[in-house]
C-alpha positions in Angstrom: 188.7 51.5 210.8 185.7 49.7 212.5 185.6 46.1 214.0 185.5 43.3 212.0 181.8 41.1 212.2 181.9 37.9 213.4 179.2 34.9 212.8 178.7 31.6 214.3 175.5 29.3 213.9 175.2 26.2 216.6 171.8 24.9 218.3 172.3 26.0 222.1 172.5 23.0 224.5 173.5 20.7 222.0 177.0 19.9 220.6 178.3 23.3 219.1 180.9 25.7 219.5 178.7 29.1 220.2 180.6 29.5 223.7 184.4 29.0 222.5 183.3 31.5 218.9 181.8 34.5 221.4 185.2 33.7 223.5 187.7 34.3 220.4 185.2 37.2 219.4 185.2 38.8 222.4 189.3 38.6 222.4 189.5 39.8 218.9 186.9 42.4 219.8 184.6 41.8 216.8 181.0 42.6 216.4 179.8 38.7 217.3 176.2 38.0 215.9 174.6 34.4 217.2 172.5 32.2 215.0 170.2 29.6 216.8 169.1 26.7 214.6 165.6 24.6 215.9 164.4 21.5 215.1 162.2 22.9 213.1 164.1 24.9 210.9 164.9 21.7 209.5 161.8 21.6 207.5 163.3 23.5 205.1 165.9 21.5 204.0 163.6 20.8 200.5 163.5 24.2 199.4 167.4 24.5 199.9 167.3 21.2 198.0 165.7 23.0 195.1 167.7 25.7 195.2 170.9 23.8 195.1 169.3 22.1 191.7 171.2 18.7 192.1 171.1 16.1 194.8 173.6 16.8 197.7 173.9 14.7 200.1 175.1 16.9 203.2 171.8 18.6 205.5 174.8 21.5 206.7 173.4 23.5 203.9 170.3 24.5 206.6 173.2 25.8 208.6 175.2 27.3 205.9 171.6 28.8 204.6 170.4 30.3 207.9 173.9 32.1 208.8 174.1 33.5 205.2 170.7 34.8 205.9 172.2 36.4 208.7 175.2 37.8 207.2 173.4 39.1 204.6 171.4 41.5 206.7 174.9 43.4 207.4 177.4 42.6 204.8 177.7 41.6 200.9 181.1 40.0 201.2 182.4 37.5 203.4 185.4 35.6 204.5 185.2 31.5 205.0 188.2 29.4 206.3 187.1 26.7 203.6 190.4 25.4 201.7 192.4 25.0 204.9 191.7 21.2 205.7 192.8 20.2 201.9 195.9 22.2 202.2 196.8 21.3 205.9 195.9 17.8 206.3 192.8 18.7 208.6 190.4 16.3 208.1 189.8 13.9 210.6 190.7 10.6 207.8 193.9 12.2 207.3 195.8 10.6 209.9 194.3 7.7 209.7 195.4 7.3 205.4 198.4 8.3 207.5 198.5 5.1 209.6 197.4 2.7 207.2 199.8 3.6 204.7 202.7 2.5 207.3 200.6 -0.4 207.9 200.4 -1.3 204.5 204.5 -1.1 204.1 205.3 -3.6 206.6 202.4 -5.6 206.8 202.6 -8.7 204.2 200.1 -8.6 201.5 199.1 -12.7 201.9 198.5 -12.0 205.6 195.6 -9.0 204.5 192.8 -10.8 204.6 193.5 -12.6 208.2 193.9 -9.5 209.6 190.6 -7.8 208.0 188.8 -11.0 209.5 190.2 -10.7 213.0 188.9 -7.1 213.2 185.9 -8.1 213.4 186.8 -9.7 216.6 187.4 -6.1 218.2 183.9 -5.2 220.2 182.0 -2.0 219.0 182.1 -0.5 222.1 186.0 -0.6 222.3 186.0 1.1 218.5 183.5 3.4 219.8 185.6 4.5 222.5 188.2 5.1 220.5 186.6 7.8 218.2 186.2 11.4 219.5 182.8 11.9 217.8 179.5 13.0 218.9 177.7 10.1 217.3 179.4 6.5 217.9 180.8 4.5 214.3 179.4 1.5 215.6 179.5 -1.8 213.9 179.8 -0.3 210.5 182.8 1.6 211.0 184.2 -2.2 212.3 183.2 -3.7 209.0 184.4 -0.7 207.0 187.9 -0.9 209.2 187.9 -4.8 208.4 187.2 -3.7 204.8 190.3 -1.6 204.4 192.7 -3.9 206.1 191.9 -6.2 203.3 192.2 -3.6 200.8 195.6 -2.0 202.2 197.7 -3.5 199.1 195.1 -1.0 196.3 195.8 2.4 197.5 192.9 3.6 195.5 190.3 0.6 197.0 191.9 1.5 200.5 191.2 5.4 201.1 187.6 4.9 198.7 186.6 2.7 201.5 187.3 4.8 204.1 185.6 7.9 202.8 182.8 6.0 200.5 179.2 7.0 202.3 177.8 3.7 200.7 180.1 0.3 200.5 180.2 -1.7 197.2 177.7 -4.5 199.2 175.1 -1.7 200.0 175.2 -0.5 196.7 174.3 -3.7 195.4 171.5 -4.0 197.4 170.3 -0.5 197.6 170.1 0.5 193.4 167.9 -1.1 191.4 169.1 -4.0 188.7 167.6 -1.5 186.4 170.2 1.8 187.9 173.2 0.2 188.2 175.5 2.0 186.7 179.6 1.4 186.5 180.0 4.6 188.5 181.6 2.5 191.6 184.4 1.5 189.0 184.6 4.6 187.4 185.4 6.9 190.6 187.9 4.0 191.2 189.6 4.2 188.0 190.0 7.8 188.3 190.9 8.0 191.9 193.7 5.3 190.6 194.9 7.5 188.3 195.1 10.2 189.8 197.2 8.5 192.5 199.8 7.2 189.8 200.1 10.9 188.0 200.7 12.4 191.6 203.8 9.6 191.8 205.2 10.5 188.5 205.1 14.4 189.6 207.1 13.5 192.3 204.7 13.4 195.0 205.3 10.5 196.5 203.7 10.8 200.2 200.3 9.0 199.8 198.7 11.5 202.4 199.9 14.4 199.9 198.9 12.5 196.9 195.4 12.1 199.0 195.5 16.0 199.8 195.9 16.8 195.8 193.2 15.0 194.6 191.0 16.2 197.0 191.8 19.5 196.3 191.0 19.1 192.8 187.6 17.0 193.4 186.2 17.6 196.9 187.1 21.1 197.5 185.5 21.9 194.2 182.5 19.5 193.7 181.4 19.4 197.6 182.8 22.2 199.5 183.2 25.3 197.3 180.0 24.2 195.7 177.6 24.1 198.1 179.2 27.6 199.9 178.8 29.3 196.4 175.3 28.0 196.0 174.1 28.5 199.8 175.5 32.4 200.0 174.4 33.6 196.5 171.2 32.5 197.3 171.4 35.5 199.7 173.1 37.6 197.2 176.0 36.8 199.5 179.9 36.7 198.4 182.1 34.2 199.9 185.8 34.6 199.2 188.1 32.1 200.3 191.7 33.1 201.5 193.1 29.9 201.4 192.7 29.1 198.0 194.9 31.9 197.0 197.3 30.1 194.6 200.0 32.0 196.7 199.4 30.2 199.7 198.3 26.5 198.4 201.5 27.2 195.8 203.3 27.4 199.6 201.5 24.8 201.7 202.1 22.3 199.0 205.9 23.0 199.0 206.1 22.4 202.9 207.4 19.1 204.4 204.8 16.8 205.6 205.4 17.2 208.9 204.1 20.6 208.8 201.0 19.2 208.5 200.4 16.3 210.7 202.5 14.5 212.6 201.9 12.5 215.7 197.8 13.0 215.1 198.3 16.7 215.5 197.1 18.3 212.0 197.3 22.1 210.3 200.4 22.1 212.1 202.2 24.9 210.4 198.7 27.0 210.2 198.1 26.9 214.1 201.5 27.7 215.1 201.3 31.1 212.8 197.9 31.5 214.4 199.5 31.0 217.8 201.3 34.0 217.0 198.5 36.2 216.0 195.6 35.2 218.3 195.0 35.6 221.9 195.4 32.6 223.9 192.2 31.3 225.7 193.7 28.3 227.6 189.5 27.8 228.3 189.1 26.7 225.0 189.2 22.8 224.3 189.7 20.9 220.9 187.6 21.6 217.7 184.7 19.8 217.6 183.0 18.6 214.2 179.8 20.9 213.1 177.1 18.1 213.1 173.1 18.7 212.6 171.8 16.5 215.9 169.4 13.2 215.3 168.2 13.1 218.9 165.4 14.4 221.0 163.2 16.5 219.2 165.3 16.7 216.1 165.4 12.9 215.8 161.8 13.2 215.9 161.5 16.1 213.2 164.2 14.5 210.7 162.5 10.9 211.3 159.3 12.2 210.1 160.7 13.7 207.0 162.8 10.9 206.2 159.1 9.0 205.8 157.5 11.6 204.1 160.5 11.8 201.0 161.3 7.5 201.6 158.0 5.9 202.2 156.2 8.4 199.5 154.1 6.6 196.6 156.2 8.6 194.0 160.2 8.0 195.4 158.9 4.1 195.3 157.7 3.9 191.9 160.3 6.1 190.9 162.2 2.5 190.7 166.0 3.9 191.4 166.1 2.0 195.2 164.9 -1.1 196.1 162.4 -0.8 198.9 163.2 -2.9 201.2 166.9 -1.8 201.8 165.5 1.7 202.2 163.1 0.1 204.6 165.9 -1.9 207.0 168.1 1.6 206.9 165.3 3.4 208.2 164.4 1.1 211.1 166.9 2.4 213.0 166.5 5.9 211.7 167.2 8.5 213.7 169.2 6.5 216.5 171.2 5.2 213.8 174.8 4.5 213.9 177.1 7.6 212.5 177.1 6.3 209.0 173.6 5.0 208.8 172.6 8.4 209.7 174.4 9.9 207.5 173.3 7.5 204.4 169.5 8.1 205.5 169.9 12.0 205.6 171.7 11.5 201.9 168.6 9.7 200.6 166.0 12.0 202.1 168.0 14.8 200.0 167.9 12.9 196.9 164.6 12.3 197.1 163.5 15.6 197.8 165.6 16.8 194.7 163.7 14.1 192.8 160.4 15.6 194.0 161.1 19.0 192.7 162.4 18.2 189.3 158.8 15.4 189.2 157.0 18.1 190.0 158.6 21.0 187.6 158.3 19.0 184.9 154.7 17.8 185.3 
């Protein structure tokens, strides 16, 4: 009987989608409300850290935090479109598992390791160019791509390498003699597994089998986690429509190619939406929701990543070596996607580890 509220967060000149949201708002005719994120509301990343109360490595929780704030003020309920990319094929490594899966059929396994080597003969700049993305790969996404050519035989090896934030060599390098635990081979060993059961239910598309098991481990662990965690620390419900066992029940049962073909994902999802939703021609492709690391937020999250990764107590702590820390943040915060990305992880560890020092002293 009223019109529906509508909330959007982004960081107004930067990369964001506040002008295409108050476009489909304005179409649907929904009660729009803006949220604004500064450079400086990153500075309170730790107490979301504490909050959270265990290390998570992704800095959209300020985001997620600030609009729930925001929501909160009008509403105790909400609806979020999480669940859609797991049941759709919407993530951006989906067709790529996609293409090297057809790769991996008709490519011979002795020739493997030639071709990983001669990918590292491909310049950055043309990889770079490649990738729609508002931060570059750069030469670690080449060594990552060389990485899985190799591994295109072990299904498991393959897509872990693709989505891993830190590669078996950092790892080696990075956690202490005194830390390293056999979790690298364990999160293989299950993601093998849980391969080989999809096959013997008769899921036998790899990008499906991908799509289960991360709707049994990343949906829950990462995504529905931190969204249950962010909004009730606002007292704030989320409820998730596309996790209604009706619909995955559904999506699960469609053919493949109602969910990506051709590099076009969610396919049966936007062509019901097509039906329902005004069309605004003026409205380009979806963009990925990034916090920026230049101009005067590179600044802010370089001098944080210093505090939390140069401190006394994170150093002692003896979980990292020091000097791998060190190299990672030398190009902090014009890093390469990745390295960015594995910097912002650490800082959020070690803030985690400052809280629970500094409870329990």
């Amino acid at each position: 009987g009223h019109a529906i509220r509508t909330y959007s967060i982004g960081f107004k000149g930067e990369e964001d989608e506040l002008t295409e949201a108050a476009q489909v708002a304005r179409a649907l005719n929904s009660k729009h409300s803006e949220v604004v994120m500064k450079p400086e509301d990153l500075r309170s990343l730790p107490d979301i850290v504490h909050r959270i109360d265990e290390p998570f490595p992704d800095p959209i929780i300020i985001a997620m935090d600030m609009l729930s704030a925001r929501a909160a003020v009008d509403v105790k309920v909400i609806l979020t479109g999480e669940g859609a990319d797991e049941i759709f094929g919407g993530y951006v490594h989906h067709p790529h598992m996609q293409l090297f899966d057809g790769i991996s059929k008709v490519l011979p396994k002795w020739l493997t390791g030639m071709a990983g080597a001669s990918v590292n003969l491909i310049p950055v700049a043309l990889l770079d160019a490649m990738v729609d993305y508002q931060v570059k790969p750069g030469k670690p996404a080449r060594d990552s791509l060389a990485k899985i050519i190799v591994n295109l035989p072990d299904k498991a090896r393959r897509y872990l390498t693709y989505v891993g934030l830190f590669s078996e060599d950092l790892r080696e390098v990075l956690v202490s003699s005194n830390y390293h635990p056999a979790q690298g081979e364990a999160t293989l060993d299950h993601v093998s597994r849980t391969l080989s059961v999809c096959e013997q239910d008769g899921i036998h598309s790899f990008l499906d089998q991908i799509m289960t098991m991360e709707y049994e481990t990343w949906l829950t662990d990462n995504i529905l986690f931190k969204q249950d965690k962010v909004l009730m620390g606002h007292s704030l419900e989320g409820r998730v429509p596309f996790c209604d066992h009706r619909l995955v029940e559904l999506a699960a049962k469609l053919p493949l190619e109602r969910k990506l073909k051709r590099g076009r994902n969610k396919i049966a999802l936007r062509d019901m939406a097509a039906n329902i939703l005004p069309s605004l021609p003026q409205i380009g492709k979806k963009k990925a929701f990034m916090i920026p690391m230049n101009g005067a937020w590179g600044g802010v999250l370089r001098e944080m990543a210093g505090d939390y990764l140069l401190s006394t107590q994170f150093r002692q702590s003896g979980i990292f070596c020091p000097k791998t820390i060190d190299n990672l943040l030398s190009g902090f915060p014009s890093s390469t996607l990745l390295e960015g990305k594995q910097i912002l992880a650490l800082m959020m560890f070690a803030m985690w580890q400052d809280r629970v020092l500094s409870s329990s002293a």
